[in-house]
C-alpha positions as CSV (number, residue, x, y, z in Angstrom):
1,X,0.0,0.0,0.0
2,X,2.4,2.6,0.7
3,X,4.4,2.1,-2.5
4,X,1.4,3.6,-4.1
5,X,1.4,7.0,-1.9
6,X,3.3,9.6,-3.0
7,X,5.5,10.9,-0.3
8,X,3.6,13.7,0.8
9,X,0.8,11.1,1.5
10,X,3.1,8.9,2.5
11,X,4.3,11.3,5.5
12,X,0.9,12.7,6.3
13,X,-0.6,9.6,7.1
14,X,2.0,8.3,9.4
15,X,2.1,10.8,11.3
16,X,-1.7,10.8,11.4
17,X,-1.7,7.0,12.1
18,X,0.6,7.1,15.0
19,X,-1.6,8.5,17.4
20,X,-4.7,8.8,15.3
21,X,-4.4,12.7,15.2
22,X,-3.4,15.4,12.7
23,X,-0.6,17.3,14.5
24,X,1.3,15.2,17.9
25,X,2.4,18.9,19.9
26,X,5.0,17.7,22.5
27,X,8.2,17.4,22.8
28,X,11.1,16.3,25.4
29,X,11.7,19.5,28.1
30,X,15.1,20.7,29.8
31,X,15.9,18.0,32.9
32,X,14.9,19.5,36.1
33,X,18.2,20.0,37.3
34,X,19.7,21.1,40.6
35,X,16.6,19.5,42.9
36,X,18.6,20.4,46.0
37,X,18.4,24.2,44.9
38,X,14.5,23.9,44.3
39,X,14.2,22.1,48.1
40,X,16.4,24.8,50.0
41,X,14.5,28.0,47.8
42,X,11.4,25.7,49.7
43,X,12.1,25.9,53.3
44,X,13.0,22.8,53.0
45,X,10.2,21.0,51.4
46,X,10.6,18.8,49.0
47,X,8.5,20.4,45.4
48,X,5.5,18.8,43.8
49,X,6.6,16.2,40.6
50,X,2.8,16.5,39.3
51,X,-0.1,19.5,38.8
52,X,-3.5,18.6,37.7
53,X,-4.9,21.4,36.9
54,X,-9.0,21.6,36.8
55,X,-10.6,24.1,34.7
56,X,-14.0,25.1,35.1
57,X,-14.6,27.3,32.3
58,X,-16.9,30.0,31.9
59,X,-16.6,31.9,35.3
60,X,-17.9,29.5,38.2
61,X,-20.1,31.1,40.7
62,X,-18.1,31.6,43.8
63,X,-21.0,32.4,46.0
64,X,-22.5,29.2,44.7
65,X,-19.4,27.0,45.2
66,X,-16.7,27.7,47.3
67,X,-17.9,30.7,49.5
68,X,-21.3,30.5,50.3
69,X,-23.0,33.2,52.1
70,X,-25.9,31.5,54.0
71,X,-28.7,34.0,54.7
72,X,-27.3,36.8,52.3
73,X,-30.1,37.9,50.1
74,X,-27.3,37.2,47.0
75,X,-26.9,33.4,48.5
76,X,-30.4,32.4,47.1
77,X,-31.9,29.1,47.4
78,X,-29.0,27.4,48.3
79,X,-27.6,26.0,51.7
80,X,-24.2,25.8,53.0
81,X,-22.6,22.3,54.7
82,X,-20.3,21.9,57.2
83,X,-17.1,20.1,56.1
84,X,-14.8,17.7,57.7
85,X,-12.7,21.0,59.4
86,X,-15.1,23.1,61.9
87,X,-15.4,26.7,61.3
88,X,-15.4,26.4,57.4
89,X,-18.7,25.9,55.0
90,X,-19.1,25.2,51.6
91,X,-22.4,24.7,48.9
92,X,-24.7,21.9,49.5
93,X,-24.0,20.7,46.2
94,X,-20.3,19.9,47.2
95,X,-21.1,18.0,49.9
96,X,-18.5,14.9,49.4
97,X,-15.6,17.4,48.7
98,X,-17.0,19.2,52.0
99,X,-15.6,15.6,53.6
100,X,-12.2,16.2,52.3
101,X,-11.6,19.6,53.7
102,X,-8.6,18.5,55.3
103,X,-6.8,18.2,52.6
104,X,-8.1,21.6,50.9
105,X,-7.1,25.2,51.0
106,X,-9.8,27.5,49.6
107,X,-8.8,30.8,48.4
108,X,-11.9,33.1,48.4
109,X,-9.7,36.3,47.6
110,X,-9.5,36.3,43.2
111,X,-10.1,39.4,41.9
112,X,-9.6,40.8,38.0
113,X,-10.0,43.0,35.8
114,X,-11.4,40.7,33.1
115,X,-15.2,40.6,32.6
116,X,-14.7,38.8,29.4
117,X,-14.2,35.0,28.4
118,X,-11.3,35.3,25.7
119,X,-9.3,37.5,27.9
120,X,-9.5,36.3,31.4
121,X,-9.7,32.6,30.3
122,X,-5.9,33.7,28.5
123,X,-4.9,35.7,31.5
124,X,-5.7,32.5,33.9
125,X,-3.2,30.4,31.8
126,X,-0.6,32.7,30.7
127,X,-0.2,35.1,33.6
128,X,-0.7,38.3,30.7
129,X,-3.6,40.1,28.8
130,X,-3.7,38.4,24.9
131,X,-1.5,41.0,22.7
132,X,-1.9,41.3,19.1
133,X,2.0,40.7,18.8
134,X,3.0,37.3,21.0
135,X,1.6,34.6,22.0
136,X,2.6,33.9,25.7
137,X,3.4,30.2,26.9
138,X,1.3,28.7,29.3
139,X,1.5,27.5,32.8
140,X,2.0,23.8,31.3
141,X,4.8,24.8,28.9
142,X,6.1,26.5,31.2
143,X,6.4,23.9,33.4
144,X,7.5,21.1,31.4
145,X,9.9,23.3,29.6
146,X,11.6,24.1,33.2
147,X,11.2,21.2,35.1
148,X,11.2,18.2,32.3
149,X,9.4,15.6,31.5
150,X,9.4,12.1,34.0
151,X,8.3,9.6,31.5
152,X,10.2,9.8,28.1
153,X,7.3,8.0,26.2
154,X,4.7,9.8,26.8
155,X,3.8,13.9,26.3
156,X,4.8,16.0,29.7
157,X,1.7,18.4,28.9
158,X,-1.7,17.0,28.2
159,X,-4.6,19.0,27.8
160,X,-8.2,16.9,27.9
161,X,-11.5,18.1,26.9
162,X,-10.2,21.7,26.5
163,X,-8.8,24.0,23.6
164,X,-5.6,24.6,21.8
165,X,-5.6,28.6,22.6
166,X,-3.3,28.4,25.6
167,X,-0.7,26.5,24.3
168,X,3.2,26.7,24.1
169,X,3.2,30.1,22.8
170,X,6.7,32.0,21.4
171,X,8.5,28.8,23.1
172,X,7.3,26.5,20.2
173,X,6.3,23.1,19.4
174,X,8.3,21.4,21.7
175,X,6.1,22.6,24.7
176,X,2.9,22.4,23.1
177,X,-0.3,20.1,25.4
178,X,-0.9,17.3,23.5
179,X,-4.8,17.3,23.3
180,X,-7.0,14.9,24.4
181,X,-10.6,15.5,23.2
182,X,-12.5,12.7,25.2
183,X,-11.0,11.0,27.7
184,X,-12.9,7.5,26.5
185,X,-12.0,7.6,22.9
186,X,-8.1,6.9,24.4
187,X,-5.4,6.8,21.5
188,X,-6.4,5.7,18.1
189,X,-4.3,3.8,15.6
190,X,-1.2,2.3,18.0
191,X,-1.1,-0.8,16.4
192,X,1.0,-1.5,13.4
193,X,-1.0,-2.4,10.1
194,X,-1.9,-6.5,9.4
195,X,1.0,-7.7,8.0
196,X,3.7,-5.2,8.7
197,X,6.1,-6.1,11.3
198,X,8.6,-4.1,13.4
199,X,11.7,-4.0,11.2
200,X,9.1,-3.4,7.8
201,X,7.9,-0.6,9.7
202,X,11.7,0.3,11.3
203,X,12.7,-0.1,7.1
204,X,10.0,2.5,6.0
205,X,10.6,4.6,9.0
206,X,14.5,4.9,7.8
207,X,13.5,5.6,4.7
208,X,11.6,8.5,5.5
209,X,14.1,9.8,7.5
210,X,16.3,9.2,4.6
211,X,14.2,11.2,2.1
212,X,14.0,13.9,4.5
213,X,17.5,14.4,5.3
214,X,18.6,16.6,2.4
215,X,15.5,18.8,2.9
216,X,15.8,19.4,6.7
217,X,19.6,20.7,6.1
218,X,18.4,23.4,3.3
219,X,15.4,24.0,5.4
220,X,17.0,24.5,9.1
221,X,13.5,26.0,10.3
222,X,11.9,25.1,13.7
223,X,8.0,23.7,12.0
224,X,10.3,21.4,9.8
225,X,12.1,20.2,13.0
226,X,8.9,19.9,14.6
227,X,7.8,17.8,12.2
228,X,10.5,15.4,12.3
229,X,10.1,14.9,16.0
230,X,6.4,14.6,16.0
231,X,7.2,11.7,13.9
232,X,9.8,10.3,16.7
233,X,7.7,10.9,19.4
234,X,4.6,9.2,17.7
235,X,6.7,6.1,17.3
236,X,8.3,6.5,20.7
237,X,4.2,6.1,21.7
238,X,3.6,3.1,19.7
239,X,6.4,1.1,20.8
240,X,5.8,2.1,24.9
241,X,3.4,0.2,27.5
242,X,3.2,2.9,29.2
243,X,0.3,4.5,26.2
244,X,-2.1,2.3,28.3
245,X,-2.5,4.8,30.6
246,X,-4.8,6.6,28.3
247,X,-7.1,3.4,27.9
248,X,-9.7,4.0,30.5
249,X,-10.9,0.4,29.8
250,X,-8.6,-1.3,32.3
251,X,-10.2,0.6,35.0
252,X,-12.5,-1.6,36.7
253,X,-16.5,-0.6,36.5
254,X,-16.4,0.4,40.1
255,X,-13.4,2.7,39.9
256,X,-15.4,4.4,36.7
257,X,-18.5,5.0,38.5
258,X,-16.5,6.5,41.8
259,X,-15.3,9.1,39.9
260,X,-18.5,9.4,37.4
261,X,-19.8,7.9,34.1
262,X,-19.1,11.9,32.2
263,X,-17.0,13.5,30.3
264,X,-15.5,16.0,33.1
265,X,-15.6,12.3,35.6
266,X,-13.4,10.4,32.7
267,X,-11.1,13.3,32.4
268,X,-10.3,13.1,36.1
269,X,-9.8,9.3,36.1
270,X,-7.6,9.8,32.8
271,X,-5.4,12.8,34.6
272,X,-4.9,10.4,38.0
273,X,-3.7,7.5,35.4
274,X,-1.5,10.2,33.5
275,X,0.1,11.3,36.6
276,X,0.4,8.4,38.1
277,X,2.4,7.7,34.7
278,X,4.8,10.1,34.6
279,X,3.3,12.8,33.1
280,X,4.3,16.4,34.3
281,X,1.0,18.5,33.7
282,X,-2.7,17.5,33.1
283,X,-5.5,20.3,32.8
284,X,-9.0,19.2,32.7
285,X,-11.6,21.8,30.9
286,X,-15.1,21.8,32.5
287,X,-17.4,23.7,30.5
288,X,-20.3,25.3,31.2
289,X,-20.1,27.5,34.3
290,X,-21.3,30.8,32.3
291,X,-24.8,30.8,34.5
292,X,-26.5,34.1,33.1
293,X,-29.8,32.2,32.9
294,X,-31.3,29.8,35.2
295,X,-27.8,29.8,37.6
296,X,-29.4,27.9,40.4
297,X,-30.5,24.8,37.9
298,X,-27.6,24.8,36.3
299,X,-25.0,25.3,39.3
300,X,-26.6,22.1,40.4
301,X,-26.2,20.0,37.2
302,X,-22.4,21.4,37.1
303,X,-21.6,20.6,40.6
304,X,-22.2,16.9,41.2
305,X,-19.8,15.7,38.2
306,X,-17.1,18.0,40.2
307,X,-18.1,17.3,43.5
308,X,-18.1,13.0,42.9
309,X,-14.6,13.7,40.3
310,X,-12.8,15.9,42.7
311,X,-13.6,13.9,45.8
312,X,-12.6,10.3,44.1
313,X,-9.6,12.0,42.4
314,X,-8.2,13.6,45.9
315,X,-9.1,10.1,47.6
316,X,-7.3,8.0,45.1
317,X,-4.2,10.2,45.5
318,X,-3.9,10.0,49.0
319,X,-4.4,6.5,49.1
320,X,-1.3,5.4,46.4
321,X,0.6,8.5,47.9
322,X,1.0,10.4,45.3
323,X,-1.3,13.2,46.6
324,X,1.7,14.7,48.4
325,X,3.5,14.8,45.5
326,X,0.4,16.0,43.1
327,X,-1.1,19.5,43.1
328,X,-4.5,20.0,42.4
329,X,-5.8,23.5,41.2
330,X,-9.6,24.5,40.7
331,X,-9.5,27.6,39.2
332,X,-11.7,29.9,36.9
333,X,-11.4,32.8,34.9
334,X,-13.7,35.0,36.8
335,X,-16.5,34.7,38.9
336,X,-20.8,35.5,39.4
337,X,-22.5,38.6,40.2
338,X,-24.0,38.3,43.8
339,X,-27.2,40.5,42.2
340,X,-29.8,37.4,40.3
341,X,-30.6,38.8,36.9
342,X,-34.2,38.7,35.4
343,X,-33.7,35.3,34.0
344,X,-32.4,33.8,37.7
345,X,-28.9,33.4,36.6
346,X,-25.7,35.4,37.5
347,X,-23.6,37.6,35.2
348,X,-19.6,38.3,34.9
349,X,-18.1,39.1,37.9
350,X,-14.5,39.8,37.9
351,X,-14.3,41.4,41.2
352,X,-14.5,38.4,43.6
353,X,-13.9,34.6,42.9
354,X,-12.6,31.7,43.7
355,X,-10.3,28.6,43.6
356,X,-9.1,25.8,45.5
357,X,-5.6,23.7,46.2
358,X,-5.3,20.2,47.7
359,X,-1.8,18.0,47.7
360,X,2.0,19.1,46.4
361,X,3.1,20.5,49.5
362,X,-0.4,22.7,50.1
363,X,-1.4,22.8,53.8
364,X,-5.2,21.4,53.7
365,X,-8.3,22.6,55.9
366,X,-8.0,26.2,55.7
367,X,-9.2,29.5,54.0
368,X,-7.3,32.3,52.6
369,X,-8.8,35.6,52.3
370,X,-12.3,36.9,52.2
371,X,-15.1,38.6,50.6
372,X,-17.6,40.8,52.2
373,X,-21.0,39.1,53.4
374,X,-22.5,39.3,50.2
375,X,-19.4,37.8,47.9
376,X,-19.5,41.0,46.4
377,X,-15.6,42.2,47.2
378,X,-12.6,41.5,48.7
379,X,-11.6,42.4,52.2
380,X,-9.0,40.7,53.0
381,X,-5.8,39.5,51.3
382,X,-6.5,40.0,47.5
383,X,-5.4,37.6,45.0
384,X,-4.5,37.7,41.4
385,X,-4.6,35.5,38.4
386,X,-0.6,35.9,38.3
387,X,-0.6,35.2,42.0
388,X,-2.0,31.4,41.8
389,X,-0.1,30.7,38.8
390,X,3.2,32.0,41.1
391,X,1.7,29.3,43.6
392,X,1.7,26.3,41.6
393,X,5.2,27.5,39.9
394,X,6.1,27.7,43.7
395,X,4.9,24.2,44.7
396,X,6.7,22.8,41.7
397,X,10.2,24.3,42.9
398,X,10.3,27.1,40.2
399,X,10.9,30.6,40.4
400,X,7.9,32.3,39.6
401,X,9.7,35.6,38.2
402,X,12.1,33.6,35.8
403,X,12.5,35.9,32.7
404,X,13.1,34.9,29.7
405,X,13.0,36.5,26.3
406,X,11.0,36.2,23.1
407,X,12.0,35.4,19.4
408,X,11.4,39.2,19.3
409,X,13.4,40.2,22.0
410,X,11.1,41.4,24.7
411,X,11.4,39.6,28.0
412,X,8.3,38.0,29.9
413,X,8.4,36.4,33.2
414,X,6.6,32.9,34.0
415,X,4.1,34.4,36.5
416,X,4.5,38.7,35.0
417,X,4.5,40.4,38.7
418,X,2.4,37.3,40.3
419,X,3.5,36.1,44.4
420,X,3.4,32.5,45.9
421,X,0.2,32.6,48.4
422,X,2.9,31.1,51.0
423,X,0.6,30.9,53.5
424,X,-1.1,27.4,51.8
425,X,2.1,25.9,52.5
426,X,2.7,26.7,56.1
């Protein structure tokens, strides 16, 4: 068959029948060198190897969530629950993470400038407002590019369920998420066509490379690099056991249904096999939080896929160990307007949000800062964007005001002017 494809075919679909994709974006990251530096900088503790970092997208309702306001006129019909640590409340609707409190810290202090999706969804990743002139690398290149992958075989930044618009940036291909559209589908296309063995496919791998090799040395440009190594990588996949991680199939029933039969539920299970793997970062995109109509309804419906995911997820962690070692992140881009609208749903709110850490060093069963009694402002401690990125650069041992420069010239920090929230870790 493939003596009858030209080569352009010939290239295009075996790097499309790798990994059952069009484009494969990762590559190998620097080695995270000097781990004795990265404890010391820590007082001493030891930094996270892991982030899973949990998305909800569309500006989750704080008030609604992770800082209820029982009685407030702005907290509606919706009650608050004590959680495993006394003093500390959280919805109804998250009434199994509310068990796990001890091993949370909720930060109830965001606040932002950005009222609108595009922007503050790019600000949460990248730490800067978009700009018609860069693209700025996200957390997750960011991280794998300065800390390195653990697992050679398989991509150090993964990206399920969510979008290509905060990827690598001006650092390139080579720190680019590898995206995972469902968690269920797995990897497509890993075996080797009927017929073709090892060395056939070693023999027509060669020959590629062969054919190639005159054109990469007249054309020294990074995309036709890239290519190459997406072609390496893709076959560094097939030949690896450790590509079972993304078959949720040998999960037992039980464990699927723990951590719920949905797309956001999958996602999780997927991320706690990834890290579990080797794999450096894992975001999960939940979609759907942009309440204007109908919020209480639809706060509900949103919850209980996070609040069974999140609880299973921090639970499975602790249990193998590897919560110590693992950071999880709930974050948003912005949060709800205490004030209902006319159609009973909440509108943008940048002022005052939310987010929550568990595992990689954080100290659970507290609170950091505070809004007013109606989750309308900030009174205490205010946090940015910038400033829970600088965290999770923080728990991973990396210094969160590490400049580089780009292509152009212009240098850019990994956090802009964002601090650690120290206090999680004490």
């Amino acid at each position: 068959m493939a003596s009858r494809l030209d080569r352009r075919c010939f290239l295009n679909r075996m790097a499309r029948s790798c990994l059952g994709v069009a484009t494969l974006p990762f590559m190998s990251g620097a080695s995270w060198a000097n781990v004795e530096r990265q404890i010391a900088a820590n007082g001493g503790r030891k930094p996270a190897k892991h982030v899973i970092f949990l998305f909800m997208m569309g500006g989750q309702s704080h008030i609604d969530t992770w800082d209820p306001k029982p009685g407030a006129e702005s907290q509606g019909p919706l009650e608050a629950v004590r959680t495993s640590v006394a003093g500390i409340q959280l919805s109804s609707h998250l009434g199994r993470v509310a068990k796990h409190m001890d091993e949370l810290a909720i930060v109830r202090s965001l606040t932002s400038k950005e009222g609108s999706h595009p922007r503050g969804q790019y600000q949460l990743h990248t730490n800067y407002p978009p700009l018609g002139t860069v693209k700025h690398p996200s957390m997750g290149a960011w991280i794998l590019k300065e800390a390195g992958r653990l697992n050679a075989s398989l991509p150090g930044n993964v990206t399920i369920g969510g979008r290509a618009a905060y990827g690598a940036g001006f650092f390139g291909s080579a720190q680019e998420p590898f995206m995972v559209n469902r968690a269920d589908q797995g990897l497509s296309n890993l075996e080797r066509p009927a017929g073709v063995t090892r060395e056939r496919q070693d023999a027509r791998l060669k020959l590629m490379d062969d054919l190639d090799s005159d054109f990469r040395t007249r054309f020294p440009d990074e995309s036709v690099a890239a290519y190459t190594r997406y072609y390496a990588e893709a076959v560094k996949m097939m030949y690896s056991d450790d590509v079972r991680a993304f078959d949720l199939d040998r999960e037992p029933d039980t464990m699927r249904q723990r951590y719920g039969d949905d797309p956001f539920g999958r996602g999780l299970l997927l991320a706690r096999r990834l890290v579990q793997s080797g794999v450096r970062f894992v975001e999960v995109a939940y979609n759907g939080w942009d309440t204007h109509q109908d919020n209480f309804e639809r706060v509900e419906e949103l919850s209980d896929p996070l609040d069974r995911g999140l609880s299973a997820l921090i639970q499975d962690l602790k249990s193998t160990g590897l919560l110590d070692e693992t950071l999880i992140v709930v974050a948003t881009e912005f949060g709800r307007t205490p004030r209902i609208n006319g159609q009973g749903g909440r509108d943008h709110y940048p002022r005052a949000f939310s987010a929550a850490f568990a595992g990689g060093g954080i100290r659970g069963g507290q609170v950091f800062g505070k809004t007013d009694s109606a989750g309308a402002r900030v009174v205490d401690s205010p946090v940015t964007l910038a400033d829970v990125n600088a965290t999770i650069a923080h728990a991973m041992g990396l210094d969160p005001q590490l400049e580089v420069r780009s292509p152009a010239g212009r240098p850019f920090k990994m956090c802009a002017d964002g601090e650690p929230i120290r206090a999680l870790f004490s």
